[in-house]
LONU-723839 format. One line per 5 residues: number of its first residue (from 1); their letters; for each residue x, y, z of N, C-alpha, C. Coordinates in steps of 0.1 Angstrom, whole numbers, plus 5000, padded with zeros to 4 digits. Atoms other than C-alpha are relative to their C-alpha. Layout:
NUM	a	X,Y,Z,X,Y,Z,X,Y,Z  ...
END
This chain:
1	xxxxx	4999,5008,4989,3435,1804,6660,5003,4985,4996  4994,5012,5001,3450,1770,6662,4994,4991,5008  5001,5006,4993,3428,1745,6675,5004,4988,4996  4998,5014,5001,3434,1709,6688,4992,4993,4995  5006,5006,5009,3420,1684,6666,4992,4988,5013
6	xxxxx	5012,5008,4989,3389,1661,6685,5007,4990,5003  4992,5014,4996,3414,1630,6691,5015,5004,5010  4986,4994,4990,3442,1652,6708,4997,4998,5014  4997,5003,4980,3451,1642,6746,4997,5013,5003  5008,4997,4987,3433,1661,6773,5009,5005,5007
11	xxxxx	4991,4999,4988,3453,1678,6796,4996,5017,5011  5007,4989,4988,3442,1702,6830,5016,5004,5008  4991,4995,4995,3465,1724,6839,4994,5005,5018  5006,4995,4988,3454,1729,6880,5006,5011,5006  4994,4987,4996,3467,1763,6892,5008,5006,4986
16	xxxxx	4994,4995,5020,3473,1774,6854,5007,5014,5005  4998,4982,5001,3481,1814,6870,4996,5008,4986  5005,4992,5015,3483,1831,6838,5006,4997,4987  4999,5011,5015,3489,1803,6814,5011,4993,4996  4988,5008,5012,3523,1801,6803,5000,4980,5002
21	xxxxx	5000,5019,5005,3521,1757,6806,4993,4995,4995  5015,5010,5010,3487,1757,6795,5001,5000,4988  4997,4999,5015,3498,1775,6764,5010,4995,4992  4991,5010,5006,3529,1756,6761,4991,4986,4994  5008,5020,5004,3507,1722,6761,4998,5003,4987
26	xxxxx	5006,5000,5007,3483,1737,6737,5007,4999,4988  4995,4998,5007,3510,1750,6717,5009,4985,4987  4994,5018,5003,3522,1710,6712,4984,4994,4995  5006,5009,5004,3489,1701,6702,4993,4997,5009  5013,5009,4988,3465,1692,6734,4989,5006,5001
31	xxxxx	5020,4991,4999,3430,1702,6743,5003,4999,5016  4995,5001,4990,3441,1721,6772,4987,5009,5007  5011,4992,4989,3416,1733,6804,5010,5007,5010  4995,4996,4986,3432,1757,6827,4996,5010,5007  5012,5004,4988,3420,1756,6860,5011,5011,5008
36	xxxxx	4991,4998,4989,3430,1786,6886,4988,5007,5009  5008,4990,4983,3411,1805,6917,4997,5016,4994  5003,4989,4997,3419,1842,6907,4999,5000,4981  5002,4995,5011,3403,1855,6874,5007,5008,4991  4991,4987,5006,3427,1882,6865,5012,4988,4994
41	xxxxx	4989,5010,5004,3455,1846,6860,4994,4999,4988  5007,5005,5006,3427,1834,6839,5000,5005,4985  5003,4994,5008,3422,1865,6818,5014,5000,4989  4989,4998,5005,3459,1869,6812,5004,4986,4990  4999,5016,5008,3460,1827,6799,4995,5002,4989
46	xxxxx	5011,5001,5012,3432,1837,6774,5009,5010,4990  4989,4992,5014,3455,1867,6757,5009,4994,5002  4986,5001,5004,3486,1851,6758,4998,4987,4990  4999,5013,5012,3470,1816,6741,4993,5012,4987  5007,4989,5014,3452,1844,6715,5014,5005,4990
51	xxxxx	4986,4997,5002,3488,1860,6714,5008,4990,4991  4990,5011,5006,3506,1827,6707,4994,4990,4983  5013,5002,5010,3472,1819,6679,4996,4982,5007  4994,5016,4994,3467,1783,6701,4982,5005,5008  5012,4995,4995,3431,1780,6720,5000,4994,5014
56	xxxxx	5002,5006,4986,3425,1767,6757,4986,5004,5007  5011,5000,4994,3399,1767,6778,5003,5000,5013  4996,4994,4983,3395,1785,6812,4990,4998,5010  5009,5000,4985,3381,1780,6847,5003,5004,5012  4999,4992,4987,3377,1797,6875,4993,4987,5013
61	xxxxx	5004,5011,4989,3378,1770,6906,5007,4996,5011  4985,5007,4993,3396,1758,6937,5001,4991,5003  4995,5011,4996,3414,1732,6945,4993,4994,5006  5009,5007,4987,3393,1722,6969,4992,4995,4999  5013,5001,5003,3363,1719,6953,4999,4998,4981
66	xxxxx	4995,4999,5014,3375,1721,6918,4992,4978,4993  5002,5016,5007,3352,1685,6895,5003,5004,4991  4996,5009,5013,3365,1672,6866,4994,4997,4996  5010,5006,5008,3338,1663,6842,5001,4990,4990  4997,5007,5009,3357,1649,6818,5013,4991,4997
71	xxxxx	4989,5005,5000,3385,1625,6810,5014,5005,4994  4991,4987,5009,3416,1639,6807,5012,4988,5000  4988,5010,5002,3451,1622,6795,5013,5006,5014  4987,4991,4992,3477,1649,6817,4991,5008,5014  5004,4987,4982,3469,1664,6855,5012,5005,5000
76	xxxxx	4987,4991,4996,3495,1692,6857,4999,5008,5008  5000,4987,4987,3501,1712,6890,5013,5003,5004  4984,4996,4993,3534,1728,6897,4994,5015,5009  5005,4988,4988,3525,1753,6927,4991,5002,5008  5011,4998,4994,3492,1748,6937,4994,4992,5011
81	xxxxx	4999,5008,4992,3491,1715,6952,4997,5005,5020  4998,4996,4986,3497,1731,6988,4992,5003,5002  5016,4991,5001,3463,1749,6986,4991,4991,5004  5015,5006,4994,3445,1718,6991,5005,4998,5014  5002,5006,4986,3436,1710,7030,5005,4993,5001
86	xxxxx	5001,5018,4993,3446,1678,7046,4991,4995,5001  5010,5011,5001,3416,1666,7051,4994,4999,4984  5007,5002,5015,3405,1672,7013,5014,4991,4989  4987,5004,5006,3437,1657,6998,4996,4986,4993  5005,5013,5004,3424,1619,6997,4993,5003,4987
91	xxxxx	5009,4999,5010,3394,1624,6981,5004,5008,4985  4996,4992,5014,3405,1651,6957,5010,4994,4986  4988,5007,5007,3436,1630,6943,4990,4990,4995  5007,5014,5004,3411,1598,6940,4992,5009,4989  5007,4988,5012,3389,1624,6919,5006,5002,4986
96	xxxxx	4996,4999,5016,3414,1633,6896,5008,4988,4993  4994,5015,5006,3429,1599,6893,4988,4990,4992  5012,5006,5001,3392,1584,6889,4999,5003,4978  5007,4992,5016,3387,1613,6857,5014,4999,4988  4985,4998,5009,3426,1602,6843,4996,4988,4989
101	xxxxx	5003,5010,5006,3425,1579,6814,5011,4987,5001  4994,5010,4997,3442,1547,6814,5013,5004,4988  4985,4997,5011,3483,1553,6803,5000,5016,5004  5000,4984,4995,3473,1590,6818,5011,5007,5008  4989,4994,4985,3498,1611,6837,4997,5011,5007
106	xxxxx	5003,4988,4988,3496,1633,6865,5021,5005,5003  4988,4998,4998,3528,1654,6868,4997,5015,5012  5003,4993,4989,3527,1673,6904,5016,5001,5007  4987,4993,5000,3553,1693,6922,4994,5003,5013  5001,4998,4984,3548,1692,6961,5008,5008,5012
111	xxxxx	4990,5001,4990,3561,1714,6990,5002,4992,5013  4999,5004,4987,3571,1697,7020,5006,5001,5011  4988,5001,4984,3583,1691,7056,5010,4999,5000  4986,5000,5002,3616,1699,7061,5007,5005,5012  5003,5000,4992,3628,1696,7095,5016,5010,5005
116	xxxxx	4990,4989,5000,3660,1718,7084,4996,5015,4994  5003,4990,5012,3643,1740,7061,4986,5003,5009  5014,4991,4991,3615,1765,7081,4991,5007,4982  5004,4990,5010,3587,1782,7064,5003,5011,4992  4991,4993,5010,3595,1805,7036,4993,5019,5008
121	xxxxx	5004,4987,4993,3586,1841,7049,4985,5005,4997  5010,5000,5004,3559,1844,7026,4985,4989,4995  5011,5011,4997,3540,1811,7034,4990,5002,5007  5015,4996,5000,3500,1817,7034,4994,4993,5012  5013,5008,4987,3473,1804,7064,4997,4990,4993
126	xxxxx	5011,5012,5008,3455,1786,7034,5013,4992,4993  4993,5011,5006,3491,1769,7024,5007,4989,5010  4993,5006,4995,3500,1739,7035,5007,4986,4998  4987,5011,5006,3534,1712,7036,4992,4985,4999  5000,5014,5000,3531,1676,7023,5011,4995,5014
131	xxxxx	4996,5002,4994,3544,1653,7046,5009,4991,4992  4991,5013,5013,3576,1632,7029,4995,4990,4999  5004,5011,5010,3568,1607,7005,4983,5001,4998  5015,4999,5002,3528,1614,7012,4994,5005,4987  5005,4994,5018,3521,1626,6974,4999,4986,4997
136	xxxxx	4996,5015,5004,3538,1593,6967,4989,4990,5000  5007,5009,4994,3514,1574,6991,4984,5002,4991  5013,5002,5006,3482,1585,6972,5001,5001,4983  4999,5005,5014,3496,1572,6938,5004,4985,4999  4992,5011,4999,3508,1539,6953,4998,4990,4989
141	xxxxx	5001,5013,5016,3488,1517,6924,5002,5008,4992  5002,4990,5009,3499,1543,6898,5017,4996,4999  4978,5001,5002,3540,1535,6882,5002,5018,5002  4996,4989,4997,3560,1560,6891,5013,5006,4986  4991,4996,5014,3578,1575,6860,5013,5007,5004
146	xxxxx	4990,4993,4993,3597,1600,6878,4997,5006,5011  5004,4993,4988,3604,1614,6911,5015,5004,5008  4987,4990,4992,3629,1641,6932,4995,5006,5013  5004,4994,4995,3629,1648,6958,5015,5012,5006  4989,4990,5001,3654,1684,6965,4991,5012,5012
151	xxxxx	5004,4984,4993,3654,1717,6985,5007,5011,4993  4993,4994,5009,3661,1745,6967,4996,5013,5006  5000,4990,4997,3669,1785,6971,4988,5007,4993  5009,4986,5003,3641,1814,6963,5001,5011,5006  5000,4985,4993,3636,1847,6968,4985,5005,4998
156	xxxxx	5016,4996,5000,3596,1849,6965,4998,5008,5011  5004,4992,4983,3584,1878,6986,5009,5013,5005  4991,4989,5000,3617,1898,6979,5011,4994,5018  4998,5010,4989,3631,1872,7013,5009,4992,4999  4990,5013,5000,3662,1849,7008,4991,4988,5003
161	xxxxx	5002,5009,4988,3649,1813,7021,5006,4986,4991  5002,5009,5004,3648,1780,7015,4988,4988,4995  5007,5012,4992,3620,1751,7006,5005,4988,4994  5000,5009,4999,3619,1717,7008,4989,4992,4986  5007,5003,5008,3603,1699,6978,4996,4983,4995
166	xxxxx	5002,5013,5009,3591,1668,6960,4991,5003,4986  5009,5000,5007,3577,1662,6925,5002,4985,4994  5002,5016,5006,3567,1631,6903,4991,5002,4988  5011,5006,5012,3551,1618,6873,4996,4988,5003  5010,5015,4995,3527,1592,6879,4992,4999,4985
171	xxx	5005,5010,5004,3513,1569,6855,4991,4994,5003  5013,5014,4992,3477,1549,6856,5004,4987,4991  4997,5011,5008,3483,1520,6846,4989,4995,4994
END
């Protein structure tokens, strides 16, 4: 096994599924935590960083309710985002912005409202759209490194559709 050395950047993968970015990071070198809901994603992260010889660290938690104990350099969520509530959204963001370290990035991948683009066929009770630019709005004192906003084709669900998206890299200053 290949661990990260005590001074390597921090980075929480939030909706890790069954690893492949957590084990990418680790594979670069980070001291990576990843964070998903269903145990069986979790289990699959732990053989595949074993597989790759690279180490990570797993949790079982949601979005919702999901603390951060520790300071981390990278917040990474591509997918999961949607999962949190609206009313938990504020708080949660201030949370993980609070436990980012200063020069830290948060790189997040939003679906949103799209007033051409309908729900996708296989869009959940417990998922729900950002409102445009609203990701944005709760990084406003945070530079914005990068950001897209696009709609693009899928076929999740075995369904043609469309969604509506935003993502961004934010910066604490």
């Amino acid at each position: 096994m290949e661990f990260a050395s005590e001074d390597a950047a921090v980075a929480v993968d939030v909706g890790a599924g069954e690893g492949r970015d957590a084990v990418f990071f680790a594979e670069r070198g980070l001291d990576v935590l990843a964070v998903d809901v269903a145990p069986n994603g979790l289990e699959k992260a732990d053989r595949l960083a074993r597989e790759r010889g690279v180490d990570i660290r797993t949790e079982r938690a949601d979005v919702n309710a999901f603390e951060l104990d520790e300071r981390v350099d990278l917040v990474y969520s591509i997918g999961t985002i949607q999962y949190l509530e609206p009313a938990n959204r504020e708080e949660r963001f201030e949370h993980l912005r609070a436990q980012t370290a200063p020069g830290g990035v948060h790189a997040l991948f939003a679906f949103v409202d799209h007033p051409e683009v309908p729900p996708a066929p296989d869009w959940g009770e417990n998922e729900h759209f950002y409102e445009p630019g609203e990701l944005r709005g709760y990084y406003a004192d945070w530079n914005a490194l990068y950001s897209r906003k696009f709609v693009f084709d899928d076929e999740s669900g075995g369904e043609p559709h469309r969604h509506a998206a935003e993502e961004y890299v934010f910066e604490r200053p």
